[in-house]
N, C-alpha and C positions, 0 to 999 in steps of 0.2 A: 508372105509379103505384108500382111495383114500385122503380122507379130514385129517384124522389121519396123513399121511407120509409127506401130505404136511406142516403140521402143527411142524411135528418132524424137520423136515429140517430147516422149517424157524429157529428154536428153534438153531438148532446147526451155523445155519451161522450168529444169533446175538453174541453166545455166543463166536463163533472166531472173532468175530468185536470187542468185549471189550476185549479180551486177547489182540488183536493186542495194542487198542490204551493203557491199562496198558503196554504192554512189551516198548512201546515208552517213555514213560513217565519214565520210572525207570532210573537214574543214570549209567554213563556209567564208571567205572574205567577209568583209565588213565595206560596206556602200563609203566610196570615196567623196567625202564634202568640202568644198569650196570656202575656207573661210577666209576671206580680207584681213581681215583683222588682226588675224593671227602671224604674219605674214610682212604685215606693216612697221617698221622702224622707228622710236620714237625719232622725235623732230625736232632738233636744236634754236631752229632757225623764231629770230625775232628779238625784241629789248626785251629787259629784264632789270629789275632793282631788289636792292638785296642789303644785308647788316651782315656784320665779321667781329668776331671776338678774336683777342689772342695775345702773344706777349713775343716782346724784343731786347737784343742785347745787345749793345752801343760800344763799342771803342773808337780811342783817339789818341793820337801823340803830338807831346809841345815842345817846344822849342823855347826854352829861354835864353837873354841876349843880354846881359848888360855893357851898356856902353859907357864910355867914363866921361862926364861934365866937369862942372868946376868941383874937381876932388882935390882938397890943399892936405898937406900933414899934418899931423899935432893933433894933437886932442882933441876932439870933436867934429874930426873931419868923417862926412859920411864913409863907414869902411875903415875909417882909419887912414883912410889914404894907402892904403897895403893893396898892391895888384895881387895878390893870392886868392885876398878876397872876394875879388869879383869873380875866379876862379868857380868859389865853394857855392856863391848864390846862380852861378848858370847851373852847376851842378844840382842843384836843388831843386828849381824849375824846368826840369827837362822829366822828360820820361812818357808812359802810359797814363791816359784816362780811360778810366772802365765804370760800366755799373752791371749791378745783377740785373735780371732778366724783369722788363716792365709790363705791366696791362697794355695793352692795345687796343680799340674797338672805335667801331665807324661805320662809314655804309660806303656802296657802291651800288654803279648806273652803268649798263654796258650794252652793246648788239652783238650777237650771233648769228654768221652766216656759213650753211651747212652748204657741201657739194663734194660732189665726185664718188660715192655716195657718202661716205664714211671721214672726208675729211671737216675742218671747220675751222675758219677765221672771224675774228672778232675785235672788237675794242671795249676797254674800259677803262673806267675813272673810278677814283675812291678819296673820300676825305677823310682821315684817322685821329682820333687825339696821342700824342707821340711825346709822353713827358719823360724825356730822357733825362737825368743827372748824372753828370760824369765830374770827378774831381779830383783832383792830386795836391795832399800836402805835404812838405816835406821841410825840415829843420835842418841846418848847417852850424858847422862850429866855427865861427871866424876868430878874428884875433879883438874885436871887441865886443865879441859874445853871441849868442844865438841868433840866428837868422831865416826866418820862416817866410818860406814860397808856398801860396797856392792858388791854382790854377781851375778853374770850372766851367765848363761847356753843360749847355743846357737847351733845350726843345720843347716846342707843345705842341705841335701838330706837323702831319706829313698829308702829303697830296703825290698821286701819281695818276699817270695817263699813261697807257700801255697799251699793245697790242696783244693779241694771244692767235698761237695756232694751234691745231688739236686732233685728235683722231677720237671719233666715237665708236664705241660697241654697244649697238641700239641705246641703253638710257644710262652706260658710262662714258667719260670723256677725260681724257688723258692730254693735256696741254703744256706747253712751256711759253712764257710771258714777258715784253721786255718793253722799256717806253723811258718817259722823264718823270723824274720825282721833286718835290718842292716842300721846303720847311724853313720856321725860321731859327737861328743859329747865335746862339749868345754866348759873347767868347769874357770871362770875366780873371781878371789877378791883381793880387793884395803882396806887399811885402813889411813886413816890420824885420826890425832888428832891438840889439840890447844893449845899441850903443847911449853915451849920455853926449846931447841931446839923441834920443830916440830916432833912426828913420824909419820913414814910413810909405806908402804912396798904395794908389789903387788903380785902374781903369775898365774898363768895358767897351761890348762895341758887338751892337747886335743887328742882325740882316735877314733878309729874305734870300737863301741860297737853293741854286737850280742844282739836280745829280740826275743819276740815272739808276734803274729799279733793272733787276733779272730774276727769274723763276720760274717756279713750273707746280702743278698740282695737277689734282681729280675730283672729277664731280658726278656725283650718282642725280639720278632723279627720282624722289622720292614720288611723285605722283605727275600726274600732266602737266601742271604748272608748278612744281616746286622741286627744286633742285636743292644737295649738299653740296659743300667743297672743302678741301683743304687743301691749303697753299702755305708754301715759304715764295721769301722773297730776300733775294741780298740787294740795300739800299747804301748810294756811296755819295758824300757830299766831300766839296773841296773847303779846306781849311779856314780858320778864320784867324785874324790875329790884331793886336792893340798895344799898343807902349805907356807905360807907365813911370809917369815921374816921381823918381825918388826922392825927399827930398827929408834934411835935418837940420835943424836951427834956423831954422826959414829957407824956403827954396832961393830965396835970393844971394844966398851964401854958399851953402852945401847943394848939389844936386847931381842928378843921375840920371840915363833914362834907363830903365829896362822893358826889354822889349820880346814879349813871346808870340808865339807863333804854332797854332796846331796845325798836326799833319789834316789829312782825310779823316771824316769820321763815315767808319763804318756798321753797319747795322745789320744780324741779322733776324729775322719776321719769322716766325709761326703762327698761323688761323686760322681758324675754321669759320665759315659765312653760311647764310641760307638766301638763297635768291626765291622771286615767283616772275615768273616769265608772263608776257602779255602777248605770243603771239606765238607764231608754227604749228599748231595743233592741226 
């Protein structure tokens, strides 16, 4: 019996020897901590003002018209008195205005308001310098000699008011953009020809015109109060247009009107901005 209990014992005190060194051996969790912080979503919400660099490309199309005045025959009659001719000078003033791609830069003032958790609605305003030049010249061969149309539209500044909606993923923001836009719009054309006496004529005719602005970008936040973005924008204004009198040997003899007419000018924006936000943290 004696040999049995001793035998039992040794038995139980190997078997709490290999429990010990598995229970050593096993993986030890790591103490679960509570951080806030970590946890927390950056914060859209609040005004904010900002600057935008960037460049834009402008197109336009015109419409030229000549109407016929007191046009007589013979010699010296503006044109010649020849209806072909008036023909070759609509042809000449008609077409595409374009220009390559201009600086753009300005600021903006906007509010953002976050909810749901992840969505975001906002507004904002920006004022740009917007020197567009756009211009068409173009030469004719009449029957008493060369005939030169040109046509020029031009800009210095854009304004828009927009709204924006957006989806954030913590400190990015994914938006599309749409509002009214305002500039003002200078519609200018010149005619000479090579007839003897010479005609000639010019006019102009510039405005404050209202259009509408669409787009969309993205905006990182570089730290708590400072956000990037880049955005396009397509900007569309309604045409402008002015009549010009032609006139040769005195407009009180020969004259003419012509009269053009541009379609839409439209524009498209690339630019990149830096805002600093003054609230939601």
């Amino acid at each position: 019996m004696r040999a049995k209990a001793v035998a039992l014992l040794g038995a139980a005190a190997f078997l709490g020897a290999v429990q010990a060194v598995y229970a050593a051996d096993m993986p030890v969790k790591a103490p679960v901590h509570n951080d806030p912080a970590a946890v927390v979503p950056y914060n859209w919400n609040g005004f904010y003002i900002g600057g935008n660099v960037g460049a834009s490309w402008a197109k336009s199309d015109v419409t030229s018209n000549l109407i016929p005045g007191a046009v007589f025959p013979g010699s010296g009659a503006l044109l010649g008195g020849v209806p072909a001719n008036i023909g070759v000078v609509n042809g000449i003033g008609t077409g595409s205005l374009s220009g390559s791609g201009r600086f753009t830069g300005g600021g903006q003032i906007g509010f953002n308001w976050q909810f749901a958790p992840s969505w975001l609605v906002g507004l904002e305003a920006d004022f740009n310098s917007f020197n567009e030049k756009l211009s068409l010249t173009a030469t004719g061969t009449t029957t008493i000699g060369p005939a030169t149309v040109t046509n020029s539209l031009s800009t210095n500044w854009l304004a828009t008011v927009r709204g924006r909606i957006g989806v954030t993923f913590d400190r990015m923001l994914f938006y599309v953009t749409g509002g009214v836009a305002f500039t003002d719009l200078d519609y200018s054309q010149i005619y000479s020809d090579g007839a003897a006496p010479p005609g000639a004529g010019s006019s102009s005719k510039k405005s404050t015109k209202a259009g509408w602005a669409v787009g969309g970008g993205g905006e990182w936040a570089l730290a708590d109060r400072w956000t990037v973005k880049a955005e396009y924008l397509y900007v569309q204004f309604d045409g402008q247009s002015t009549t010009t009198l032609l006139c040769a040997g005195g407009c009180g003899t020969f004259s003419q009107n012509l009269t053009g007419v541009t379609g839409d000018l439209r524009v498209h924006i690339a630019r990149i901005g830096l805002n600093y936000r003054f609230g939601g943290l």
